[in-house]
C-alpha positions in Angstrom: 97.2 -18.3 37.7 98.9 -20.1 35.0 99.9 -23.3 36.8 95.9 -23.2 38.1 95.1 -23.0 34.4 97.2 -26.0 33.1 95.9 -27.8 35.8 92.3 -26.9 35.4 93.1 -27.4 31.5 94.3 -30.6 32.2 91.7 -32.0 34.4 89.4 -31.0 31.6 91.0 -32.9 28.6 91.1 -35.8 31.5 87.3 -35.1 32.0 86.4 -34.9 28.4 88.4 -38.4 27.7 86.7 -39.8 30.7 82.9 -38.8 28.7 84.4 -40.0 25.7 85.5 -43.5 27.2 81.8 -43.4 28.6 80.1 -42.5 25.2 81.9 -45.2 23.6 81.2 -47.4 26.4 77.3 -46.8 26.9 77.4 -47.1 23.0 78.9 -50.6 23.3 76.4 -51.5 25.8 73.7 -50.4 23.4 74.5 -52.4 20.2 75.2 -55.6 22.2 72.1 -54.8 23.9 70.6 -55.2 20.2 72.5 -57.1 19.2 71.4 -59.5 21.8 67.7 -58.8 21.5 68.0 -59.9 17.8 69.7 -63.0 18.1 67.2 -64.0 20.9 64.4 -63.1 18.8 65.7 -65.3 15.6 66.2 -67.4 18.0 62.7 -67.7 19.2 61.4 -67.9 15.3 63.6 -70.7 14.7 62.2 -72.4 17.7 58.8 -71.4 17.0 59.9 -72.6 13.1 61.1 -75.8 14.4 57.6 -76.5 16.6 55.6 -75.6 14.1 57.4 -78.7 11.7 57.3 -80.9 14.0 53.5 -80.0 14.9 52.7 -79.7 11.0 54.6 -83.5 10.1 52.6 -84.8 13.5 49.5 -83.5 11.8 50.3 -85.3 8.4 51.1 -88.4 10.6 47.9 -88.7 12.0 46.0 -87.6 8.8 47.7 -90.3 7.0 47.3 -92.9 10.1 43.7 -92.0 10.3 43.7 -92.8 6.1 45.5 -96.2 6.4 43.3 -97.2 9.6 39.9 -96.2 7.4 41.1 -97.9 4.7 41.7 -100.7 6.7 38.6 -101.3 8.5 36.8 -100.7 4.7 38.6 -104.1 3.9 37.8 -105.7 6.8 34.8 -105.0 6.8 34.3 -106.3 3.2 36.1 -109.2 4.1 33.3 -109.8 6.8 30.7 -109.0 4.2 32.0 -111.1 1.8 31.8 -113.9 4.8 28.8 -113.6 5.5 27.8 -113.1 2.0 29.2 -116.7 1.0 28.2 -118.8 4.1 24.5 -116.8 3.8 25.4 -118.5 0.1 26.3 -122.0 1.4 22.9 -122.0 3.8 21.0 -121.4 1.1 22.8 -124.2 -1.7 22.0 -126.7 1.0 18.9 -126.0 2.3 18.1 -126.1 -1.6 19.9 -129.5 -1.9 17.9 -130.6 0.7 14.7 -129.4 -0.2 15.6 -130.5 -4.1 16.5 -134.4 -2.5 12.8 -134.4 -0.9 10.8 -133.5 -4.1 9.2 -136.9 -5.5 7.8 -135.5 -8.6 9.5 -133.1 -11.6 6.5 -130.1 -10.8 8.3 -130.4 -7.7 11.8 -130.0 -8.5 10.5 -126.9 -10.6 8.9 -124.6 -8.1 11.7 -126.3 -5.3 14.8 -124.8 -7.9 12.4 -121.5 -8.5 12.4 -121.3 -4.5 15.9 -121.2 -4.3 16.8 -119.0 -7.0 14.4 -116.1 -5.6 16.4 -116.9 -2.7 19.8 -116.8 -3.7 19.4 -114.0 -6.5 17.3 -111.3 -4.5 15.5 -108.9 -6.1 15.6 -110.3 -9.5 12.7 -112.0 -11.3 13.4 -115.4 -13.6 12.4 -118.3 -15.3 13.5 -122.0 -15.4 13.1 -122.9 -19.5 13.5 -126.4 -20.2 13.5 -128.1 -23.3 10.9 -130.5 -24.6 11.1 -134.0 -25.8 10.9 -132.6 -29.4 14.1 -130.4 -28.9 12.0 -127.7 -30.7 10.1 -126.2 -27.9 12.3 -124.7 -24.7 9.2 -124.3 -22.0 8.4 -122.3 -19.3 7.9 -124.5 -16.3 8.2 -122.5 -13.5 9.4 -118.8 -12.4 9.5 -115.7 -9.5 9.1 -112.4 -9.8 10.5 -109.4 -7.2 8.3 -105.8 -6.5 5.8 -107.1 -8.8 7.8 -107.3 -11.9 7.5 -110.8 -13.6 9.9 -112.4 -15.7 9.5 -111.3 -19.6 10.2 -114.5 -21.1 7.6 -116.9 -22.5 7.7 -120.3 -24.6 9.6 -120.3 -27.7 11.1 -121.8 -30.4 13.9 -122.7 -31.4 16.0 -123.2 -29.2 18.6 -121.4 -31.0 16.3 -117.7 -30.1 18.7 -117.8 -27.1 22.2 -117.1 -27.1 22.8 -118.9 -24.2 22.4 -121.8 -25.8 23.6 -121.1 -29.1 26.7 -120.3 -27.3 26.3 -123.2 -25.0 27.6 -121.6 -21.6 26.4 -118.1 -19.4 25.3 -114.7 -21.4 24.9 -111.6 -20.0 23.0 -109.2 -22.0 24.0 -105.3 -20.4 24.1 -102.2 -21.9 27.5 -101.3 -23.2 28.4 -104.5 -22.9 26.9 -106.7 -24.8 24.1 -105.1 -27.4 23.1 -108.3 -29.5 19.5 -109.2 -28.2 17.8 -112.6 -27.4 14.7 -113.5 -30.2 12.8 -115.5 -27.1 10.6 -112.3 -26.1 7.1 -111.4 -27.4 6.9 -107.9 -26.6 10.1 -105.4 -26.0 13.4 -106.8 -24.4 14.6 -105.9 -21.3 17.9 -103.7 -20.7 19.7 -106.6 -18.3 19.5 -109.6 -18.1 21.0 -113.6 -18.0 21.1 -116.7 -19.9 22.6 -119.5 -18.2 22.7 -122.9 -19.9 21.2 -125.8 -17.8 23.8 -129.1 -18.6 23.7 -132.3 -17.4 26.2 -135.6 -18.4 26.7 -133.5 -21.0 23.2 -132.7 -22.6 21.7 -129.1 -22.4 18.9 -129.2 -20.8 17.5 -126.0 -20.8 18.1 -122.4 -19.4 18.1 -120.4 -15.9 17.1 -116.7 -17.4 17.6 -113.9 -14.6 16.0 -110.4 -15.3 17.8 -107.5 -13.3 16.1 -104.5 -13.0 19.1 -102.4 -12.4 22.7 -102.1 -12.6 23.3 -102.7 -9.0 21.2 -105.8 -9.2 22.8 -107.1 -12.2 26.3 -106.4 -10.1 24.9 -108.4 -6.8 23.9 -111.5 -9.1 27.1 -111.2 -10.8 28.8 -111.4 -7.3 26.5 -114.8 -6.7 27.8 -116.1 -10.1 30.0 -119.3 -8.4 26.6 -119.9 -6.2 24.1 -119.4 -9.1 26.4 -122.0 -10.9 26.2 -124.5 -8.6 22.8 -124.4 -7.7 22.1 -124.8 -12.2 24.3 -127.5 -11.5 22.3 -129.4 -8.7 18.7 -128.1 -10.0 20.4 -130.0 -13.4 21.3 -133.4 -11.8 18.4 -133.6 -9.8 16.1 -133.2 -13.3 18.5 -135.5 -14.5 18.4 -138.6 -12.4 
């Protein structure tokens, strides 16, 4: 009975180290289990992380690709504005040199240069003033008006009422920009508007004045400034000769 007990005694210590070993073993099992779960789970968030960068810097790629390629076609397209804008400009300086070359009389040449002007500065109104034999009288000879509104300027003397031609080259007259006022108007001045000084061989002739009725006109004739300069250039020579 006593060797059966040391045996049965011994098979259960075995048996107990045998659960123990399996305990320890299944626990092993477990927290590799986790700890394997874990690490695949950073894992994935750093993946996801990583995608999510590379998705976020392709977004800011194209948003800053779509930007450039905008901004691109906005100067392009300018750049074909401004084209068309200066051969539009070159058609209309030579259909007025040719229509100036076929007047026969000065009448002529004045309504021919008012033409052009209405022409080349659109939606303005104007006046051609030239000065009389006297030098004391700059005259009205011939003008165009746009929606209706007609130019506000009338005879008038001296010639020194304009400071165009007291200053002897191109004055604009805006607000915030240049306050002094003209003394050639009858009635109450206009907010915008431009004296240009008519010279020819060196003798002032007269004045081109252009009335804008708004800022973005004055900023479209101000645009047309190396046209408007050469057609007062050619309207000037042809008066001259």
């Amino acid at each position: 009975i006593q060797r059966c007990q040391q045996t049965i005694s011994l098979m259960t210590d075995h048996e107990q180290s045998l659960l123990k070993d399996r305990n320890t073993g299944k626990q092993r099992s477990f927290f590799n289990s986790i700890e394997t779960e874990t690490a695949f789970v950073v894992l994935s968030l750093v993946t996801l992380l990583v995608l999510f960068g590379f998705l976020l810097r392709d977004l800011l790629l194209r948003q800053r690709t779509g930007k450039m390629t905008a901004l691109t076609n906005e100067r392009l397209a300018s750049s074909v504005n401004a084209l068309e804008d200066r051969a539009h400009e070159s058609e209309l300086l030579t259909a007025a040199r040719d229509k100036l070359g076929l007047c026969v009389d000065v009448q002529q040449v004045y309504q021919s240069a008012a033409n052009s002007f209405s022409r080349l500065l659109a939606r303005t109104s104007g006046s051609l003033c030239m000065i009389n034999n006297s030098r004391q009288l700059v005259e009205v000879v011939s003008s165009w008006q746009s929606n209706g509104e007609a130019s506000s300027i009338e005879d008038f003397h001296p010639p020194e009422s304009c400071c165009g031609l007291r200053s002897g080259q191109a004055r604009w007259r805006l607000s915030g920009i240049s306050e002094i006022q003209c003394d050639h108007f009858h009635g109450t001045p206009p907010e915008r508007y431009l004296c240009k000084p008519m010279v020819a061989h060196g003798n002032t002739m007269g004045i081109l004045y252009v009335q804008c009725s708004s800022e973005t006109v004055a900023a479209s004739v101000n645009q047309r400034m190396d046209g408007l300069r050469q057609m007062v250039q050619l309207t000037g020579m042809t008066l001259a000769t």
